[in-house]
Phi, psi and omega in degrees: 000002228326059196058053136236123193225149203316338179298001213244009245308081162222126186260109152356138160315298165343270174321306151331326154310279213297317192293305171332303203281340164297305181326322220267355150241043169257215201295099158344302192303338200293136164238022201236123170268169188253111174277158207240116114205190195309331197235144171226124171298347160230174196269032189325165168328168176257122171274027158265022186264137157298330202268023203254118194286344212252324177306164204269020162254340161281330220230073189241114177228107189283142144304166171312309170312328191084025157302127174288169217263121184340298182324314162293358173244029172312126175265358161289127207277138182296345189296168185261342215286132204264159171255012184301196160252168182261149210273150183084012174236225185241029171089179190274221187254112160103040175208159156245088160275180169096222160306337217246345170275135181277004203277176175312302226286338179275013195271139174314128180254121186315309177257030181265126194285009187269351174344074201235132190279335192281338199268018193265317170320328192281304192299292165326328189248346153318296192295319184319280193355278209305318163251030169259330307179308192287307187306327196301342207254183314274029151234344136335292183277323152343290174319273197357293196298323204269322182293313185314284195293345180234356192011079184249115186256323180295358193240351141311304194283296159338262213322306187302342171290312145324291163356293189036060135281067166272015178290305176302303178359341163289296201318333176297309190294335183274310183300298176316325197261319199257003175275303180262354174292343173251029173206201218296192182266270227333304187297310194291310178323302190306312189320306164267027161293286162000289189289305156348291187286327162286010199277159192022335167304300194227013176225117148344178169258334187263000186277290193293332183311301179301321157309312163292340174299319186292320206272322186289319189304305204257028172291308178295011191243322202291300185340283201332326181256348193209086181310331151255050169308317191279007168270303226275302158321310191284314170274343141312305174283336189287310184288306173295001163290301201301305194299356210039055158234017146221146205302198109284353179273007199269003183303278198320283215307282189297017195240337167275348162277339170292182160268103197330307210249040157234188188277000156315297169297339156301297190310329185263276214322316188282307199317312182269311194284338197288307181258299180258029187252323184300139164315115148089354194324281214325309200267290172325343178260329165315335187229031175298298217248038138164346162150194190268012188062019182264096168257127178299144181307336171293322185282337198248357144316318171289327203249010151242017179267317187271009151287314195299296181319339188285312196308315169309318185287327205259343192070015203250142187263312187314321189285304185309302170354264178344300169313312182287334176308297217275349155298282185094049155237089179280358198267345165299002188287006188275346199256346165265342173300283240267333170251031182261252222329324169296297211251013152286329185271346173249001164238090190316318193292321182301339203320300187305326163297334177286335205292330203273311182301306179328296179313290165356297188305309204295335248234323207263322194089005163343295175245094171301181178334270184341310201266318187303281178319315172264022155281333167252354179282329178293325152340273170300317151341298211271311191324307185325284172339284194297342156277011164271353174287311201257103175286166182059014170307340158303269172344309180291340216249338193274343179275314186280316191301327190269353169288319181273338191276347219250314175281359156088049197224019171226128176272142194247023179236355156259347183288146161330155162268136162211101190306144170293357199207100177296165170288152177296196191226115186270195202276003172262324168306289179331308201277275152359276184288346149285324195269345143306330185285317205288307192306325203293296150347339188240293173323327169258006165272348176281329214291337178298302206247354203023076165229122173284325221270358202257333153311316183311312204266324164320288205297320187285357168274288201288333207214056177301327218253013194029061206290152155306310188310307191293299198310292155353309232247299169283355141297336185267305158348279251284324198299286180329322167263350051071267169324314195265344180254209194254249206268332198300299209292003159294303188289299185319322167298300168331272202310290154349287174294343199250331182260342176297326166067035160338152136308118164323328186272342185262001219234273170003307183298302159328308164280345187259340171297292174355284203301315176277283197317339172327317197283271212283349182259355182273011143302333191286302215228078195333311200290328246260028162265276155349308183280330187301295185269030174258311195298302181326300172301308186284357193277338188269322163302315179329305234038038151329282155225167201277150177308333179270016209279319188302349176263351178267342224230303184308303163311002168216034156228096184272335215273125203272044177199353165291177194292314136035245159280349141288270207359289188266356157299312145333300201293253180353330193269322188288313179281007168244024169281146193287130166070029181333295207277335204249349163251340178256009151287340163267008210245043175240342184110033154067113187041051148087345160197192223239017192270172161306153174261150150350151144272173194291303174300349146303302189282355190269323204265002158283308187297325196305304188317322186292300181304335217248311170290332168328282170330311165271046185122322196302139181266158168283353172305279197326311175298305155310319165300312169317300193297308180313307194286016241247324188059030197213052186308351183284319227241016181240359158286351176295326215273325171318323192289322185258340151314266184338327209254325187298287151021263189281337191286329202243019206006084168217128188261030206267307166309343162282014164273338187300281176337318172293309183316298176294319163286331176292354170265348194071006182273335155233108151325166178290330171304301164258010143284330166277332198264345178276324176302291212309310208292309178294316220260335163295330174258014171324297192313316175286347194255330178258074155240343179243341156258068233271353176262352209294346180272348104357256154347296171295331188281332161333272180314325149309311155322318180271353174262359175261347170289324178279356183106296222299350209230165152267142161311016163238007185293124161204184208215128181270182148358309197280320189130329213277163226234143166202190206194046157211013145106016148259152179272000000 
């Protein structure tokens, strides 16, 4: 090249040669000629490929000097083949093109004449999607973390709500749950607390379903970090089956989508046979991971009354604070407004301290408007009462309101009026309200002494004239105080209203008393839709009062969202459950005591027995006890069915006095005198092959129980046996 160089641009004869004689062997196809400088708009082959026409192992062309030829040390491949990829498809050997590119150039172009404007949209709504989704789930998992440290379930409900994503909301459900499957039983209790509260308020119903369908999928991902997922899981659904805010059909469902062999179907397989197949599930699984977090109202009642006291004594507001915090009950804080204010009014001296703490709490957002507000609303409710302790009780509460409204930390313009000068009362109020004070009084000495017979005799000394009113009145008591204590004194209230043998219509009156009072009593007692259709349900197993009694109740809670009406849609969804009467007769801890119940076939072969010494002597006081200690008043159309059969078979009529006795006592009812008179008139056909009269004879006896009352006068029966009760045959 002897100092000449291309750059310079002039080429040699020489060089020229050389340039000919390449073109004319390189690749045919090539239609591009080859530029010689520094730079090439393409990537061409490497003219270090043998197979290459162009390498400098083909193309060793000397000169006269014998020097190879400029050309082997190009480092540009002579080809024409270009290695870019081609458009639209996915690149060569050594590029990632294609599917897989993320860049702009692959974006729908507006002036591509194949161009649909809807598919640019789908993409565009796509991409939102993908990043609301992301977001959702790390502020998701925020929430998670900040409930697991404050267990705040109303300030949990608030975030999530804000969110206002309810599309997602499973996903809340996967994160929360797979969140506490890996840490203390403490955590897992709150989850499912948690979830409770929030179901259907502020999570779909198909939102937690689709969270566990997620969580059961992705059980062969979870084991890796948490070797017992599948108890731990398993125990997650079961409790939420107890809670009802998953189906028990959600087992089945999911165990046909899985795959037999993944641990999802291990996890629904421990949940039904493991959990919910076990005696007794609901409350064993509830107190699985330390109980249910139900502490009674009485407990926490107690633990804000000796906070107030500490407080009066120590001043120190930081500590009461604190105290009131470490409850965790904000929807209860009213119960702390109303009982600072009780006891500013009767320690005149405490007042400025109390009040100050009360500011303070409301100052801090401790205690909110709302709990403030109903708390002096509670007050004002309460001041009558309270004036027979506190004179001038009016007057102080009327002193504390313009003290708080003056510092601005009560509005006194949401509150009740409440006049300084009550209406006098009449003489039926009066009465009323001595004989509540009196009924409260006989009630807790029964809770005390459990003697029935001395409530009996109480009530007939305080309420001689057996007023309707009254009686209402002490049904509504007996619940109320019931309702506030634990399961003995619940079943013992049951057992009470069922042995007193009230008129139904007074006992009706009494649940419908209940019923407008629920709103104020579910301050006290959050549960008290529960306790409620339980009283209820058990008063109908009792036969306290009768199934149609609940449409008489219902016709006057009209309102189809009022408390009402889950009440009795509760009560009802309980009594048409398998084996009803015989599970809501326990579901205090049973009949009335602490023994097991009976099979059915005991008791039929107890009652034959019971009948058969009456007969041969036996009295009846013995005969009534026996049957009462049987625990099974539902179950007493049987003793009708075989007294009546016994009867008509030995014609000795010494057990319808027995009948009399027990319906004139209330220990069988009318109710279970129509279904054993019913009972008898269906087997007629099988009784007379051994009684050829029995259909004689029974129609006999019907006549005579409907002249005493056990039957209504529209009760009759054909030929046939079948039984009807609207006065035709």
């Amino acid at each position: 090249m002897s100092g000449m160089e291309f750059s310079d641009g002039f080429v040699s004869n020489e060089h020229r040669e050389l340039h000919r004689s390449a073109t004319e062997s390189a690749d045919p196809l090539s239609a591009s000629p080859l530029h010689i400088g520094p730079k090439s708009p393409r990537s061409p082959k490497s003219p270090k490929s043998p197979k290459s026409p162009n390498s400098p192992r083909s193309l060793k062309v000397q000169g006269k000097t014998g020097k190879v030829s400029p050309l082997a040390h190009d480092r540009h491949s002579h080809s024409s083949v270009d290695g870019r990829p081609k458009k639209g498809g996915s690149g060569g050997k050594g590029t990632w093109g294609g599917l897989l590119d993320t860049e702009d150039s692959c974006t729908v172009d507006s002036s591509d004449p194949n161009f649909d404007s809807s598919e640019e949209c789908d993409q565009s709504n796509a991409k939102s999607e993908r990043v609301d989704f992301e977001e959702y789930k790390k502020k998701a998992t925020v929430i998670v973390e900040e409930f697991f440290a404050t267990d705040d379930i109303t300030s949990t409900a608030n975030e999530l709500r804000e969110l206002d994503m309810p599309s997602y909301s499973f996903y809340f459900v996967k994160k929360l749950v797979s969140k506490a499957m890996d840490r203390h039983d403490k955590e897992k209790e709150m989850a499912a607390v948690l979830l409770s509260a929030l179901y259907a308020d502020f999570i779909d119903p198909p939102q937690v379903y689709k969270g566990f369908c997620k969580l059961v999928e992705s059980a062969d991902d979870l084991i890796v970090d948490i070797p017992d997922t599948v108890d731990v899981l398993a125990l997650f659904i079961a409790r939420a089956v107890v809670d009802d805010i998953l189906p028990p059909a959600f087992l089945k469902k999911q165990m046909n989508y899985l795959p037999k062999d993944s641990k999802g179907v291990e996890v629904l397989k421990r949940a039904e046979k493991g959990y919910l197949a076990a005696p007794l599930h609901a409350e064993i699984i509830e107190r699985r991971w330390g109980g249910s977090k139900k502490r009674t109202v009485e407990d926490v009642k107690a633990k804000i009354n000796n906070l107030l006291i500490e407080y009066v004594v120590s001043g120190d507001k930081k500590e009461a604070c604190r105290c009131i915090k470490d409850l965790k009950v904000p929807f209860f804080h009213h119960e702390i407004v109303k009982r600072a204010l009780v006891m500013a009014m009767e320690r005149w001296q405490a007042e400025g301290r109390l009040l100050d703490l009360l500011k303070e709490a409301a100052e801090e957002g401790l205690i909110n408007s709302s709990q403030v507000s109903k708390g002096f609303g509670r007050m004002i409710d309460y001041v009558d009462d309270l004036s027979l302790d506190i004179p001038n009780a009016r007057g102080i509460l009327q002193s504390l309101i313009s003290k708080a409204a003056s510092e601005g930390w009560v509005c006194a313009s949401s509150l009740k009026s409440l006049s300084l000068e009550p209406e006098k009362p009449s003489l039926e109020d009066s009465v009323a309200r001595a004989f509540k004070m009196k009924a409260q009084s006989i009630i807790q000495e029964y809770f005390l002494s459990g003697d029935i017979s001395e409530v009996s005799s109480c009530l007939e000394s305080e309420n001689s004239t057996c007023s309707s009113e009254l009686n209402a009145i002490f049904v509504k008591r007996l619940i109320t105080l019931a309702m506030d204590r634990k399961n003995r004194e619940k079943e013992m209230a049951s057992v009470l209203l069922s042995s007193l043998c009230f008129p139904a219509d007074d006992v009706v009156n009494g649940f419908v008393m209940l019923i407008e009072s629920a709103d104020d009593t579910a301050l006290d007692n959050p549960i008290v839709v529960e306790d409620l259709a339980m009283f209820l349900a058990r008063s109908v197993v009792d036969e306290v009062l009768a199934p149609q009694h609940l449409e008489e109740i219902g016709s006057q809670c009209v309102a189809p969202d009022s408390i009402g009406s889950k009440v009795l849609k509760m009560a009802k969804s309980l009594l048409k459950a398998r084996l009803s009467g015989e599970r809501i007769l326990r579901c205090w801890g049973g009949g009335g005591s602490s023994r097991p119940g009976w099979a059915v076939e005991d008791v039929k072969d107890k009652i034959g027995k019971l009948l058969e010494e009456f007969e041969s002597g036996g009295g009846v006081r013995e005969a009534c006890r026996c049957m009462k200690e049987l625990g099974m008043p539902f179950f007493n159309h049987e003793v009708v069915k075989k007294a009546l059969v016994s009867i008509m078979e030995k014609k000795n009529e010494r057990l319808w006095i027995l009948l009399e006795e027990c319906f004139g006592s209330g220990l069988i009812t009318m109710n279970q005198m129509t279904k054993g008179f019913g009972r008898v008139a269906e087997s007629l056909d099988d009784l007379a092959l051994d009684v050829p009269d029995a259909q004689k004879q029974f129609a006999h006896y019907v006549e005579l129980a409907k002249t005493a009352g056990w039957l209504d006068s529209s009760f009759c029966f054909s030929k046939s046996g079948h039984v009807t009760e609207n006065g035709t045959c």
